[in-house]
C-alpha positions in Angstrom: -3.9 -18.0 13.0 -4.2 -14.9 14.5 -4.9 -11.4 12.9 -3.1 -8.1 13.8 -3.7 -4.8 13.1 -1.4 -1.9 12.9 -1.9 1.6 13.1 0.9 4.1 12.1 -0.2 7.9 13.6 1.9 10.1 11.4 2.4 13.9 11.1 0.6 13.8 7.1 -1.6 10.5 7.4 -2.6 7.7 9.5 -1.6 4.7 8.1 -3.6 1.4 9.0 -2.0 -2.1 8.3 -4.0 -5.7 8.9 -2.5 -9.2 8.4 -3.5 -12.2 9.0 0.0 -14.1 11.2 0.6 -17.8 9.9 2.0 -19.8 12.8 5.4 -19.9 11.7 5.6 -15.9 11.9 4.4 -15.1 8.3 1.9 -13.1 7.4 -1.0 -12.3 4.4 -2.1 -8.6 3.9 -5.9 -8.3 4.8 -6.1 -4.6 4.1 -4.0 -1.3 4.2 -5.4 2.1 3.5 -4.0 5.7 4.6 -6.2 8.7 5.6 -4.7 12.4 4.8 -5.2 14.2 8.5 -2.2 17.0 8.4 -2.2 17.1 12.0 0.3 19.7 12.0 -2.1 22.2 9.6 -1.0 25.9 12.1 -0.1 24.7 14.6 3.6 22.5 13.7 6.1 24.9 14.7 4.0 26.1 17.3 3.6 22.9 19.5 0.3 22.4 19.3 -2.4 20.2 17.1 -5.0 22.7 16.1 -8.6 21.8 16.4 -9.5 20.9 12.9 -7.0 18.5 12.2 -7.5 17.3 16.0 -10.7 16.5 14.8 -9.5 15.2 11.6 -7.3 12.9 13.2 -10.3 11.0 15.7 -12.3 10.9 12.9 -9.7 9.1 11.2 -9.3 6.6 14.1 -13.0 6.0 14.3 -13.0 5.0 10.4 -10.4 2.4 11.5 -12.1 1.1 14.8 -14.7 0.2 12.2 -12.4 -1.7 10.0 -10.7 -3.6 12.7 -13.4 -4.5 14.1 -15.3 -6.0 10.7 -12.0 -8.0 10.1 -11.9 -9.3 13.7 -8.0 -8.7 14.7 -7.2 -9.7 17.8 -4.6 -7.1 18.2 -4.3 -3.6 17.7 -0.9 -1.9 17.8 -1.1 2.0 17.3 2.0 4.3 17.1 2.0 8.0 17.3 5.3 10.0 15.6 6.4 13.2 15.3 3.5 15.7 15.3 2.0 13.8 18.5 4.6 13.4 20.3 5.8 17.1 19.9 2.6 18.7 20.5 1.9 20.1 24.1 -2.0 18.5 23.5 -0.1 15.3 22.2 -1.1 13.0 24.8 -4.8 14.7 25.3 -4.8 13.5 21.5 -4.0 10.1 22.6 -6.6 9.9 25.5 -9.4 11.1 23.1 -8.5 8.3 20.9 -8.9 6.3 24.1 -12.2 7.2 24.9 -13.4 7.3 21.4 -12.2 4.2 20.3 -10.9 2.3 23.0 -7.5 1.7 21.4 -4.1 2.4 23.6 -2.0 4.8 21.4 2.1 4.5 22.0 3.6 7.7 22.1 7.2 6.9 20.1 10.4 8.8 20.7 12.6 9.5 17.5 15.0 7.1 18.5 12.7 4.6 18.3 11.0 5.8 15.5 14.0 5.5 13.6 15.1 1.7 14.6 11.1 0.8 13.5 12.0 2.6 10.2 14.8 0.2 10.1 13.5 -2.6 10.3 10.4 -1.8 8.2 12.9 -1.1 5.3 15.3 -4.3 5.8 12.0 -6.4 5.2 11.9 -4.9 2.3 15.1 -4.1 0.6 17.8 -6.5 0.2 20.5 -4.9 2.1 24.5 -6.1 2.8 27.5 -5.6 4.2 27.1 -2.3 2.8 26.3 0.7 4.2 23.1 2.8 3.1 21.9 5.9 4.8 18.2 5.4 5.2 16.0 8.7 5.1 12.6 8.9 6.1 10.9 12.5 5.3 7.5 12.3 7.1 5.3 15.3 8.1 6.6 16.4 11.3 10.4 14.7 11.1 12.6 13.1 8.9 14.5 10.0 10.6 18.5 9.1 8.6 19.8 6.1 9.8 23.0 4.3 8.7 22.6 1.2 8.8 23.9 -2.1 6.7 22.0 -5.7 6.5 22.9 -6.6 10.3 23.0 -3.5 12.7 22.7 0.4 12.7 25.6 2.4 13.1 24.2 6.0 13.5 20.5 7.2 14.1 18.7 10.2 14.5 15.4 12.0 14.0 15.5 15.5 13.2 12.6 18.1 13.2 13.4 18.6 9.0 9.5 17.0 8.3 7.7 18.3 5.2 5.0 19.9 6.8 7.2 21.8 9.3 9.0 22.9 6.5 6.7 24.3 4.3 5.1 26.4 7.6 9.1 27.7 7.9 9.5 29.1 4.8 6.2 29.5 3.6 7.3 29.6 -0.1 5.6 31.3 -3.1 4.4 29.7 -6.0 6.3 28.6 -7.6 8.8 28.4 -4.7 11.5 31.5 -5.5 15.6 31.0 -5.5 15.8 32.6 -2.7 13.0 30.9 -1.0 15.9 27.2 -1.9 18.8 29.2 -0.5 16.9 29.9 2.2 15.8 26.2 3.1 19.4 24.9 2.2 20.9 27.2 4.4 19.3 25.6 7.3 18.8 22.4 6.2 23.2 22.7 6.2 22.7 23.6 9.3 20.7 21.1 11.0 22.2 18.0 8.9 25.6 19.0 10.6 25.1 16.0 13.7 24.8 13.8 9.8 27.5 15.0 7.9 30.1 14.4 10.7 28.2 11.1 11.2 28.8 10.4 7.6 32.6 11.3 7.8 33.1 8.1 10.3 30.5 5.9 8.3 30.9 6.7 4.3 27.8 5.5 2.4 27.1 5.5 -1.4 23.7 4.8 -1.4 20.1 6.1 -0.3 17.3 3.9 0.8 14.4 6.2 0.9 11.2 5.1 3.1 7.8 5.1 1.6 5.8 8.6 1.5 7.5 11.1 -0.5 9.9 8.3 -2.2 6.6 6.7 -3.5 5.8 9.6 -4.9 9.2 10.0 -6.6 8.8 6.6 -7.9 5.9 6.5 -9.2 6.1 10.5 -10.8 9.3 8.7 -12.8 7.8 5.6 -13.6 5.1 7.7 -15.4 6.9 10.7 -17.0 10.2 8.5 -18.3 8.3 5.1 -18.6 5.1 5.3 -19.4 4.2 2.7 -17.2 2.5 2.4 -13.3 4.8 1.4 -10.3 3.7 -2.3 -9.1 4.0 -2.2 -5.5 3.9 -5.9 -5.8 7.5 -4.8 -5.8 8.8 -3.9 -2.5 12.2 -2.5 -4.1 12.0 0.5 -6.5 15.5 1.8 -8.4 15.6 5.2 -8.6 17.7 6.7 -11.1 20.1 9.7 -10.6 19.7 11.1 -13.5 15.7 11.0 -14.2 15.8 12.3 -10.7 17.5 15.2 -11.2 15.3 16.1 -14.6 12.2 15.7 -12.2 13.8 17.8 -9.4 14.2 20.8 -12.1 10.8 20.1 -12.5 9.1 19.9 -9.3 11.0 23.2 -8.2 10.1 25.3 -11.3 6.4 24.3 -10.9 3.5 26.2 -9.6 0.8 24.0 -7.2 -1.8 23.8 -10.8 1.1 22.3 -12.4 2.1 19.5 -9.9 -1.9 19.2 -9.3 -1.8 17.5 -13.0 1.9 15.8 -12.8 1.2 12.2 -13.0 2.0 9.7 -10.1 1.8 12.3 -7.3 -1.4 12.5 -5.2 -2.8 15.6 -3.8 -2.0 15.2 -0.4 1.9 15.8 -1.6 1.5 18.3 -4.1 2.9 20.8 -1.6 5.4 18.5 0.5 6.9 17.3 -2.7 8.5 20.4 -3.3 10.6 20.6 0.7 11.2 16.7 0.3 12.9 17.1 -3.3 14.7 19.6 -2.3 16.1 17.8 0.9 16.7 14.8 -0.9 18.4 16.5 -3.7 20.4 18.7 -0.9 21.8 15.4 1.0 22.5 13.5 -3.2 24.9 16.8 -3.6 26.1 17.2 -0.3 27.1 13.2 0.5 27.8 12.2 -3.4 25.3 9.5 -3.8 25.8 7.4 -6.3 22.5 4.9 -5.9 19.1 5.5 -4.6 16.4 3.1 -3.5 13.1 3.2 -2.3 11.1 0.6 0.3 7.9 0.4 -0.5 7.9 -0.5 3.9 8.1 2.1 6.6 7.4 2.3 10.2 4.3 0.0 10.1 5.9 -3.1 8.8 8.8 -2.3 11.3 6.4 -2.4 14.0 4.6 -5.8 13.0 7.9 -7.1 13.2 8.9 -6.2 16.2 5.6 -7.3 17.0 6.0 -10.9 15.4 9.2 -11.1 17.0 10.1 -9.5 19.6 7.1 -9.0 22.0 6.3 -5.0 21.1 4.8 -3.7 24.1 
């Protein structure tokens, strides 16, 4: 048995995955963790990663060279997204790293970072001949994909990541009605490339990938249930309606009020607000009728391609 461990480099957090790989290709969670960097704290939507969260960011990677090495995995597999790969310092980033910590980061283009997405969700959600449109809001992008149980149909990554969101429209608190207009307006804008992707490939459903659809899941779990998400479950239902009572919610709020809203951590009391809004914007635009959420993302979708098809 062999152990491997993966490390997902995103805009908000790094992500850090180790599993221990039976021999016929199955695996046992060792450990998984995140660290809150925010690489893109001022500097997103100029290009560049600033120093702090530079700094945040190799400290984070040393934390994990540490844990990888106490559980002795024999390979480590780290891929950088959106904010990296954007950033005019991305691949200094990646060197430091490097030196630091002697692991080889893999700079990932959107397209790619969209098909790991993929397959990280179809490990985890039982898919058909269906289609779904898969959305992804991260930090620095947000990757759609439409996709059904055996192939992708359309694909893209667009720069429509929480974080570069917020540092757009800098919104007041709570965020105004003109401050949604606003983000609408250009989120209408930008989605254009999916809406006429959408007119060849209908869907009816959302799978939503980890990050801010955790947080919706568990915020809804906990205000109409009373009860804490297992993420045993790699599945979650999301229903229209309690989303749409939590949406009302989320955009009336000020940042003390989401602080104490149970099921969302602190590192997405801010993004919660752009990614509710996007999500609700695409439910309105695209008449959704079902939402999911896959508890996998990008990591899982790169230890698969790791486990089976030799990810260089």
């Amino acid at each position: 048995m062999s152990k491997i461990a993966i490390i997902d480099l995103g805009t908000n957090t790094f992500n850090l995955l180790i599993v221990e790989v039976r021999s016929d290709k199955t695996y046992k969670i060792l450990f998984q963790t995140k660290i809150s960097v925010k690489l893109g704290e001022g500097g997103i939507n100029k290009g560049f990663i600033a120093a702090v969260p530079f700094q945040r960011g190799i400290d984070a990677i040393n934390i994990y060279k540490k844990i990888i090495n106490d559980y002795h995995a024999d390979k480590t597999v780290a891929i950088a997204t959106s904010a990296i790969r954007d950033a005019g310092n991305g691949d200094e980033f990646a060197v430091r790293i490097k030196q630091e910590s002697d692991i080889d980061v893999k700079i990932i283009s959107g397209e790619e970072e969209a098909e790991l997405i993929y397959a990280g969700v179809r490990k985890a959600v039982k898919m058909s001949n269906e289609r779904s449109l898969i959305i992804d809001i991260g930090g620095g992008s947000t990757e759609m994909i439409i996709a059904d149980q055996k192939q992708v149909f359309w694909k893209r990554s667009f720069l429509l990541g929480a974080a570069r969101l917020l540092e757009k429209i800098n919104p007041s608190d709570p965020i105004t009605d003109e401050e949604i207009k606003t983000l609408i307006d250009y989120l209408q804008q930008e989605l254009q490339p999916l809406f006429e992707a959408l007119k060849e490939y209908p869907v009816k459903e959302i799978l939503g990938s980890s990050g801010s659809f955790d947080s919706l899941v568990e915020m809804i779990e906990q205000r109409f249930y009373a009860k804490k998400t297992s993420y045993n479950e790699t599945e979650h239902q999301i229903n229209l309606n309690d989303f749409n009572v939590l949406y009302r919610e989320i955009i009336r709020s000020t940042k003390e009020e989401r602080m104490n809203m149970k099921g969302l951590i602190a590192m997405r009391v801010d993004m919660i607000v752009v990614s509710s809004i996007l999500l609700n914007f695409i439910i309105q635009s695209v008449n959704i009728q079902k939402i999911r959420s896959s508890t996998y993302s990008l990591k899982e979708g790169v230890l698969d391609q790791v486990l089976f098809a030799d990810f260089k």
